[in-house]
DRENFI-153549 format. One record per residue (C-alpha): residue in three letters; residue number from 1; x, y, z. Coordinates in nm, 4 decimals, decimal comma, padded with zeros to 6 digits. Each point is the difference from the previous one (the first is absolute). Layout:
# residues N
+---------+-----+----------+----------+----------+
! residuo ! num !       px !       py !       pz !
+---------+-----+----------+----------+----------+
!     ALA ! NUM !        X !        Y !        Z !
...
+---------+-----+----------+----------+----------+
# end
This chain:
# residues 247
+---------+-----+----------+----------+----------+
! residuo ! num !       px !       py !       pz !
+---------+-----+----------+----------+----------+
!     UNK !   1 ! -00,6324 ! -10,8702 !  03,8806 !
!     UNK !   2 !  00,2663 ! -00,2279 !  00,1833 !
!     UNK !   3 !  00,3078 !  00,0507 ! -00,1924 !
!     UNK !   4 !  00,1132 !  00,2149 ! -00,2939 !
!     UNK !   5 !  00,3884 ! -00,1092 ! -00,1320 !
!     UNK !   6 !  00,2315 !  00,2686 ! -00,0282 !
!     UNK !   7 !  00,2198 ! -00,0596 ! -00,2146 !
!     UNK !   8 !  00,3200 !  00,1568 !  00,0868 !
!     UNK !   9 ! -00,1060 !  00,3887 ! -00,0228 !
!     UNK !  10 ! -00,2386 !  00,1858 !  00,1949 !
!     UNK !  11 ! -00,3876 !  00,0097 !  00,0789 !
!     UNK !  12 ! -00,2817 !  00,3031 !  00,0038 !
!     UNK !  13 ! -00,3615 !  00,0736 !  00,0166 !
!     UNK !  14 ! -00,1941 !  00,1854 ! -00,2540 !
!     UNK !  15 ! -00,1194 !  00,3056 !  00,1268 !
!     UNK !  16 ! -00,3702 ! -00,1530 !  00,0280 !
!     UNK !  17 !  00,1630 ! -00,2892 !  00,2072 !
!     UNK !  18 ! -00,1954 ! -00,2616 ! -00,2874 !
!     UNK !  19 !  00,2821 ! -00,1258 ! -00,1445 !
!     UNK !  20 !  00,3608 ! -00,0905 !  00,0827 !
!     UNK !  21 !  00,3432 !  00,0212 ! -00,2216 !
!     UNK !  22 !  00,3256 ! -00,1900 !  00,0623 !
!     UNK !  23 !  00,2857 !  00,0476 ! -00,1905 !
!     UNK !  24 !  00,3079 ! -00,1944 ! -00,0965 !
!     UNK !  25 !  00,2115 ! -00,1479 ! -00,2699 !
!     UNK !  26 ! -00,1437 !  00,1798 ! -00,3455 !
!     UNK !  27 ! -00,3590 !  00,0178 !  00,0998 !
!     UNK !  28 ! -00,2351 !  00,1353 !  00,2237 !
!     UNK !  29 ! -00,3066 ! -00,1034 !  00,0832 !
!     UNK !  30 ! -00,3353 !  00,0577 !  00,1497 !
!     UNK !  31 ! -00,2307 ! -00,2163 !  00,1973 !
!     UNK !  32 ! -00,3127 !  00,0786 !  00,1524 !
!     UNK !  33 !  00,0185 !  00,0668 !  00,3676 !
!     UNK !  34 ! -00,3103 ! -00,2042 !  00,1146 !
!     UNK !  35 !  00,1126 ! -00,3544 ! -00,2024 !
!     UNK !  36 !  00,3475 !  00,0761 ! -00,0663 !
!     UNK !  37 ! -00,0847 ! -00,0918 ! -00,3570 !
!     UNK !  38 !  00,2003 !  00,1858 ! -00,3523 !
!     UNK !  39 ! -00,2281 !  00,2866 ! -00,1607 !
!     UNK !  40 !  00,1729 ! -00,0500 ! -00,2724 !
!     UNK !  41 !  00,3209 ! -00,1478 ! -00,1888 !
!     UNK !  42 !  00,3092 !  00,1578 !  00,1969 !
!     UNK !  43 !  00,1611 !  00,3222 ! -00,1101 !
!     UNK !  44 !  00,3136 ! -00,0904 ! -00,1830 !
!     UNK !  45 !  00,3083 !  00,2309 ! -00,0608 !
!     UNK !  46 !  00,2980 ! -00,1340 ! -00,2033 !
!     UNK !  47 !  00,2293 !  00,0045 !  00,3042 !
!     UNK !  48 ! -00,0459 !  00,0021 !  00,3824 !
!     UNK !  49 ! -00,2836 !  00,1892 !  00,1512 !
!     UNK !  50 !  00,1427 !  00,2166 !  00,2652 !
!     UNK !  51 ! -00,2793 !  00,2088 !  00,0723 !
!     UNK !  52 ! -00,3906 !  00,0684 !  00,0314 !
!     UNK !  53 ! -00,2532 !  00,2814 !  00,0617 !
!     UNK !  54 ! -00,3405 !  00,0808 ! -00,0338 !
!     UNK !  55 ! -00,1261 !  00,3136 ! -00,1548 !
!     UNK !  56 ! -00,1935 !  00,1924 !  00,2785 !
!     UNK !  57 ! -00,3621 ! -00,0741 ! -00,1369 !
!     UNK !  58 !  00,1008 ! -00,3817 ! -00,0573 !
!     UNK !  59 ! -00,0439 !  00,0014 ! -00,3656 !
!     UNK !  60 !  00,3317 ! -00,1102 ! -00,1073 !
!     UNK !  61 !  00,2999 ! -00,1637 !  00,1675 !
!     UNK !  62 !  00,3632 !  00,0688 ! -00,0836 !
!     UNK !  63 !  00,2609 ! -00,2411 ! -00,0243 !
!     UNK !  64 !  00,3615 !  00,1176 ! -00,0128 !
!     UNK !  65 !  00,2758 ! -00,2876 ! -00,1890 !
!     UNK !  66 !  00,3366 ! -00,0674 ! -00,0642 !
!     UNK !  67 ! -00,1187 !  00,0202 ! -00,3652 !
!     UNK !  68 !  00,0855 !  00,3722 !  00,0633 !
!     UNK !  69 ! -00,4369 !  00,0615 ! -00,0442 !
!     UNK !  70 ! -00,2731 !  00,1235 !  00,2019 !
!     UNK !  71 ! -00,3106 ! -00,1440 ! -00,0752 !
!     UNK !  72 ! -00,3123 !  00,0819 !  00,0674 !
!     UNK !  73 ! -00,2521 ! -00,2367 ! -00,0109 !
!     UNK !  74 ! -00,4093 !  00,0166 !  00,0187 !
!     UNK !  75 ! -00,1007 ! -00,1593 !  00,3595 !
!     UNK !  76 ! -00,3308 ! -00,0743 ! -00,1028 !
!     UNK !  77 !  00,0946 ! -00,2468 ! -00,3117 !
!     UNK !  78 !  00,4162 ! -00,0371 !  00,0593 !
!     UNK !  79 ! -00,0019 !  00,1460 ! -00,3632 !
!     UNK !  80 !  00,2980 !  00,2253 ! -00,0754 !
!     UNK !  81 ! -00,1709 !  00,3755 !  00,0646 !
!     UNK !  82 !  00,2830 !  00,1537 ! -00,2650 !
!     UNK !  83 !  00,3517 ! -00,0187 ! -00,1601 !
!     UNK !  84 !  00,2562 ! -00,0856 !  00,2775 !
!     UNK !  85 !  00,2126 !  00,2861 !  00,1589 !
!     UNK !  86 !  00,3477 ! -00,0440 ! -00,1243 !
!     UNK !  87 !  00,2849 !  00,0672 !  00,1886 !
!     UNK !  88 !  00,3970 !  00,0113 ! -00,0557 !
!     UNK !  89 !  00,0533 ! -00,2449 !  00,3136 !
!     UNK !  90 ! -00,1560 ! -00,2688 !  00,1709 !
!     UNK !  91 ! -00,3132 !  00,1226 !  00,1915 !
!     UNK !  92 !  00,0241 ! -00,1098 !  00,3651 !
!     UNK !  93 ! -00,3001 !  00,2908 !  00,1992 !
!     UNK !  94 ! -00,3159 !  00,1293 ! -00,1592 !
!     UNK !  95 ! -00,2396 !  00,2058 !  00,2077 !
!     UNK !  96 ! -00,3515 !  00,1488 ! -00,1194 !
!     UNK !  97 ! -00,1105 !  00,3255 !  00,1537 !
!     UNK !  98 ! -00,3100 !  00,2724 ! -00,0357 !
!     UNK !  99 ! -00,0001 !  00,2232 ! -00,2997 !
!     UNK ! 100 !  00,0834 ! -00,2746 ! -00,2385 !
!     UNK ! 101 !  00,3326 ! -00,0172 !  00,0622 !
!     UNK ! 102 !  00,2535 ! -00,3498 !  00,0275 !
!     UNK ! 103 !  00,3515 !  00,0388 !  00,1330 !
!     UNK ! 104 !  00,2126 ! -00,2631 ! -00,0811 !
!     UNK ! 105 !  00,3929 ! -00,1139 !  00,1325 !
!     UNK ! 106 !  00,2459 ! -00,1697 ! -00,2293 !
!     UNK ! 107 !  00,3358 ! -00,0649 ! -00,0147 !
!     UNK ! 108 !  00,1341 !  00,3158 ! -00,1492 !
!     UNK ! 109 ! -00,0789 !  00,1584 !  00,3119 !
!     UNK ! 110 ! -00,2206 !  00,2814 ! -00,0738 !
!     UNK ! 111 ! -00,4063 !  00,0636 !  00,0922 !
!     UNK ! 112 ! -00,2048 ! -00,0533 ! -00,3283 !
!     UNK ! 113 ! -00,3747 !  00,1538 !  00,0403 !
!     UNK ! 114 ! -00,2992 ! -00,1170 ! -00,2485 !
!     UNK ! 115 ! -00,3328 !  00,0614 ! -00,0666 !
!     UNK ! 116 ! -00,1517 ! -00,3267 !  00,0789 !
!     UNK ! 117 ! -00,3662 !  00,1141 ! -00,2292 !
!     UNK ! 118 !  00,2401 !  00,0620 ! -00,3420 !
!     UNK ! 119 !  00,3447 ! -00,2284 !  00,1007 !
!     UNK ! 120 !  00,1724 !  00,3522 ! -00,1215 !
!     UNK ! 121 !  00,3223 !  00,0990 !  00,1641 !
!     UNK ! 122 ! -00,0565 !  00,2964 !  00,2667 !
!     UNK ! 123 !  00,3570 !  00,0440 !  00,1150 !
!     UNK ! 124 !  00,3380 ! -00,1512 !  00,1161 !
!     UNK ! 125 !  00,1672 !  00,1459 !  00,3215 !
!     UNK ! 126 !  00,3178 ! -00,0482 !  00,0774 !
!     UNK ! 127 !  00,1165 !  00,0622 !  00,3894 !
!     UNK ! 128 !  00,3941 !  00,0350 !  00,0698 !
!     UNK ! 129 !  00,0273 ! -00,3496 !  00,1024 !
!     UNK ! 130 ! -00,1356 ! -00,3407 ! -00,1591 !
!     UNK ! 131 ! -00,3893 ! -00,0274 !  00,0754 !
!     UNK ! 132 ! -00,0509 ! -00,3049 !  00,1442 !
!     UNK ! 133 ! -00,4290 ! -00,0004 !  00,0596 !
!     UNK ! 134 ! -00,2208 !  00,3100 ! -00,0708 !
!     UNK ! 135 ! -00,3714 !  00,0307 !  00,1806 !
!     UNK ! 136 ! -00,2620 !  00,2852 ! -00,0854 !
!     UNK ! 137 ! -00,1434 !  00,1629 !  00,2854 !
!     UNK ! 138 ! -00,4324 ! -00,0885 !  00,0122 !
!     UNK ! 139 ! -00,0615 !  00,3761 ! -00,0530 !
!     UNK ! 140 !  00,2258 ! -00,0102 ! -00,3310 !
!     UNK ! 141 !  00,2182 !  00,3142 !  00,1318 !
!     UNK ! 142 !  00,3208 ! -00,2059 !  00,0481 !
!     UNK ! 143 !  00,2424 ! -00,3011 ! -00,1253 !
!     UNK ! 144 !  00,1754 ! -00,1108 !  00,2557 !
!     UNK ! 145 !  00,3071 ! -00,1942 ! -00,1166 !
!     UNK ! 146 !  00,2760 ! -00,1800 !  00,2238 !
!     UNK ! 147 !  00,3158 !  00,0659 ! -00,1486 !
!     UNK ! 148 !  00,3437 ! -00,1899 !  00,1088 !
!     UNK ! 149 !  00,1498 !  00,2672 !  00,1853 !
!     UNK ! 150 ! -00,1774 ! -00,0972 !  00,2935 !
!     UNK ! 151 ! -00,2773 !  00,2942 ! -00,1199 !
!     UNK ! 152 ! -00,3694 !  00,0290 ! -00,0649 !
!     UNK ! 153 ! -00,0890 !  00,2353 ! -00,2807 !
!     UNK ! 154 ! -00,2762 !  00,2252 ! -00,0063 !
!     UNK ! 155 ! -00,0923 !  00,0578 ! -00,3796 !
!     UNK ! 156 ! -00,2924 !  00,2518 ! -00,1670 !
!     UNK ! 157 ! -00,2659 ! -00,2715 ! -00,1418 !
!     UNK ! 158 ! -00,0272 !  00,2666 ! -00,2583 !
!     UNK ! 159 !  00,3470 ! -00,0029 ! -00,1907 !
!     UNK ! 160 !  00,2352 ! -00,2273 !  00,2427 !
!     UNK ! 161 !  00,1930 !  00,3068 !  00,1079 !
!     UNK ! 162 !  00,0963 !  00,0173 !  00,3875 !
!     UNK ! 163 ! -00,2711 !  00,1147 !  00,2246 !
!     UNK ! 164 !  00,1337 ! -00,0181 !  00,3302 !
!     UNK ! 165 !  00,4241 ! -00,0788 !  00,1567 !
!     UNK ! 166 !  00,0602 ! -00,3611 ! -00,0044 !
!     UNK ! 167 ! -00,1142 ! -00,1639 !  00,3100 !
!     UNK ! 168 !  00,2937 ! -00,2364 !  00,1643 !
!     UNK ! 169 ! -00,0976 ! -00,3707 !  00,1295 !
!     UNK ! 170 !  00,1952 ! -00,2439 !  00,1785 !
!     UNK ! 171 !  00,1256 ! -00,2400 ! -00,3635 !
!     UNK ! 172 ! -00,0610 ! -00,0630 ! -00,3457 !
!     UNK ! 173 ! -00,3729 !  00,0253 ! -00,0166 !
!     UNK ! 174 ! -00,1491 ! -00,2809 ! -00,1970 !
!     UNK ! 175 ! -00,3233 !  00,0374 !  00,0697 !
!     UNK ! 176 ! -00,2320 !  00,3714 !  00,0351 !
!     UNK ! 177 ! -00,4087 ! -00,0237 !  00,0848 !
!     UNK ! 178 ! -00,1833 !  00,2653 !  00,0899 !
!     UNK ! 179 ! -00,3015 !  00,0238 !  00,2285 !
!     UNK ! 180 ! -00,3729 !  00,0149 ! -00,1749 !
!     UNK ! 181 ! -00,0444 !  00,2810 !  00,1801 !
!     UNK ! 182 !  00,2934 !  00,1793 ! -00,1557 !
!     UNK ! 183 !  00,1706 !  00,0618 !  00,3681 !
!     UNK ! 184 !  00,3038 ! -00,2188 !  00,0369 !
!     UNK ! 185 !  00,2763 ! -00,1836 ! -00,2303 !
!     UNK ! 186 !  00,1605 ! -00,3266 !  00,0847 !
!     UNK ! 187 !  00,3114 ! -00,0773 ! -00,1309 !
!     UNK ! 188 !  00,1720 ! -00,3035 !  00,0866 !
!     UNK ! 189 !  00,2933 ! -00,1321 ! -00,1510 !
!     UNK ! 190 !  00,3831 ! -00,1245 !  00,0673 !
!     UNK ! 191 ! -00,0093 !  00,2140 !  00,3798 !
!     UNK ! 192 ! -00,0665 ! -00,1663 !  00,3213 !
!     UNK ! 193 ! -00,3229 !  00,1852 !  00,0633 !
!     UNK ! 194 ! -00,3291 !  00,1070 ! -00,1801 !
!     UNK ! 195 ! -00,0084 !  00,3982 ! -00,1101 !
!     UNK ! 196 ! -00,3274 !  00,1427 !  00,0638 !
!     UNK ! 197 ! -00,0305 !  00,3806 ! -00,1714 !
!     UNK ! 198 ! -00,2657 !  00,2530 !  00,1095 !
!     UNK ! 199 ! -00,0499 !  00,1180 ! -00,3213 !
!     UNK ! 200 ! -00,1850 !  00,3348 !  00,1173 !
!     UNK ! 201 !  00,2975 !  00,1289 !  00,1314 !
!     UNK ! 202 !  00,2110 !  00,0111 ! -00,3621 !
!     UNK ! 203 !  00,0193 !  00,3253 ! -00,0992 !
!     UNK ! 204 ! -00,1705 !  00,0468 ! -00,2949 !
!     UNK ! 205 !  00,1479 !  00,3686 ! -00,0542 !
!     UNK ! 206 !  00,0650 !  00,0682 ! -00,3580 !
!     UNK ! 207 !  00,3653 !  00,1824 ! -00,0463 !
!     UNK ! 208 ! -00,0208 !  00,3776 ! -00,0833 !
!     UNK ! 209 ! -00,1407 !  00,0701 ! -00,3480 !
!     UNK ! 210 !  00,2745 !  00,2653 ! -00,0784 !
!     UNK ! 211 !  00,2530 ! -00,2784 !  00,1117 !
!     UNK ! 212 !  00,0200 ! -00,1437 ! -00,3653 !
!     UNK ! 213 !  00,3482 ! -00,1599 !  00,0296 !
!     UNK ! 214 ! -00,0527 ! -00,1606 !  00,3194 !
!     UNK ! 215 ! -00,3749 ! -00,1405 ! -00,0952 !
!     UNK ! 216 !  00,1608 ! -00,1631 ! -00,3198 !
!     UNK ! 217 !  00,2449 ! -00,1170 !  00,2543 !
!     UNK ! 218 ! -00,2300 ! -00,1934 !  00,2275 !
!     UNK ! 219 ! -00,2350 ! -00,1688 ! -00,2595 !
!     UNK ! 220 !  00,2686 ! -00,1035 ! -00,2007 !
!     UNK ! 221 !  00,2516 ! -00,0994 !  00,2524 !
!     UNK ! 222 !  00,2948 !  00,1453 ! -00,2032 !
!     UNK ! 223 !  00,1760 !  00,3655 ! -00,0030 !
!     UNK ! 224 !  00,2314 !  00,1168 ! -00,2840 !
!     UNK ! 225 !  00,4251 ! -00,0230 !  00,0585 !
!     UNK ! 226 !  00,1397 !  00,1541 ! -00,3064 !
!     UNK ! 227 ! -00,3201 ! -00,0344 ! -00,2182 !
!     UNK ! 228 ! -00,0537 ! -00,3317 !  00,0323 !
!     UNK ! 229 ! -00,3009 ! -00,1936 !  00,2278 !
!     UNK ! 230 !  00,1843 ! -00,1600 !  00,3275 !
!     UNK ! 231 ! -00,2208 ! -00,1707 !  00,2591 !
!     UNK ! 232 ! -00,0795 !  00,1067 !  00,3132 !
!     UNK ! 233 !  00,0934 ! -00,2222 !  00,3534 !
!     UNK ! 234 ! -00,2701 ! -00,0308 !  00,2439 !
!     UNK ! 235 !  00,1798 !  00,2723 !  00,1825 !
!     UNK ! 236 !  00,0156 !  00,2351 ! -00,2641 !
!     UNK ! 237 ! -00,3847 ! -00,0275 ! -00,0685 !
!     UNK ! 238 ! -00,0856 !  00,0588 !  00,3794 !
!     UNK ! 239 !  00,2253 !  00,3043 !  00,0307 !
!     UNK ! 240 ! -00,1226 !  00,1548 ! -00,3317 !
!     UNK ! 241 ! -00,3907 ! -00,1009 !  00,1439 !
!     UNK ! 242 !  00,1366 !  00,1910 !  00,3564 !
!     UNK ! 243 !  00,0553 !  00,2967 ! -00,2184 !
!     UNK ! 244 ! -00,2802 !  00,0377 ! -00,2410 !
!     UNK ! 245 ! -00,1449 !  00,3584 ! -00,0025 !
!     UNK ! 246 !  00,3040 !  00,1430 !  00,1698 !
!     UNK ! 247 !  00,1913 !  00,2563 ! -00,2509 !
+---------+-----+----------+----------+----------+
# end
């Protein structure tokens, strides 16, 4: 293969390295890596497609739109694999990750988890500030989700609550990849500099089980003024995380 057109989006390999996907303008498609010739018809949202991923066995790939859908699409035939994901916002980040699951980005700013097998809604997860990307770890432990307060957030895979203190990098973080062998984070965004994160040395200690107040705290980023839910700044959450299991 010579030369493969991208048109205007982005480019990646299928995880068996056979075939190829560019992206761009409301379609993706997929062209065999040898020839550089379609598979199939291309992969058509009803807006821009921002976004692709495969799942981790290469059986389906995920496009993410402006259509506000994820869909998820049989990479064998091109042939829709289900019902599209819908969303409340225009979808701009879709990542697959082990144990079924699909995080997704969109413009209301949250983390939105799937079951990529059924299409059914796992969770949403909301950190304090707007979520701009979201990447599962490869052993399916962690989300880690760059947030606009110049933070990387460490969520539970399991429910979205926090799993670790935020991790401060050097800007905005647009983009977060993690290392196939689960080790490092890279998160690069509107700083000067690459952050590179040794993810071994988070601390994964759980707060204090008789702590009840302060564990709702942390996974829900909020505390109670006067009855009613007010959310917690960045430095709130660390001191509160500083503190669990201390009466």
């Amino acid at each position: 293969m010579n030369q493969v057109l991208i048109r205007h989006g982005g480019v990646r390999f299928s995880p068996d390295g056979k075939s190829v996907v560019t992206w761009g303008g409301t379609s993706a498609e997929v062209v065999d890596a040898d020839t550089g010739r379609p598979r199939y018809a291309p992969l058509r949202h009803e807006g821009r497609c921002f976004d692709i991923d495969f799942t981790p066995d290469g059986c389906l790939i995920a496009t993410a739109g402006y259509d506000q859908t994820v869909r998820l699409w049989d990479a064998a035939t091109g042939r829709p694999a289900m019902a599209p994901l819908a969303h409340a916002a225009p979808v701009y980040r879709v990542r697959a990750g082990p144990g079924n699951m699909l995080v997704t980005n969109c413009l209301d700013g949250a983390v939105h988890a799937w079951d990529w097998t059924t299409g059914r809604a796992v969770f949403d997860a909301r950190t304090p500030r707007y979520a701009f990307v979201c990447s599962p770890s490869p052993d399916g432990r962690w989300l880690l989700a760059g947030c606009d307060e110049q933070s990387l957030h460490v969520l539970d895979s399991a429910g979205g609550g926090a799993a670790a203190p935020p991790v401060n990098v050097s800007g905005a973080p647009w983009s977060v990849e993690v290392a196939a062998d689960g080790k490092y984070a890279a998160v690069a965004g509107s700083g000067a500099s690459i952050d590179v994160i040794d993810l071994a040395a988070l601390n994964e200690e759980p707060p204090a089980p008789p702590d009840a107040i302060r564990v709702a705290e942390l996974t829900s980023y909020t505390r109670l003024e006067g009855g009613e839910p007010r959310p917690l700044s960045a430095s709130e959450w660390l001191d509160r995380w500083n503190r669990r299991g201390r009466r």
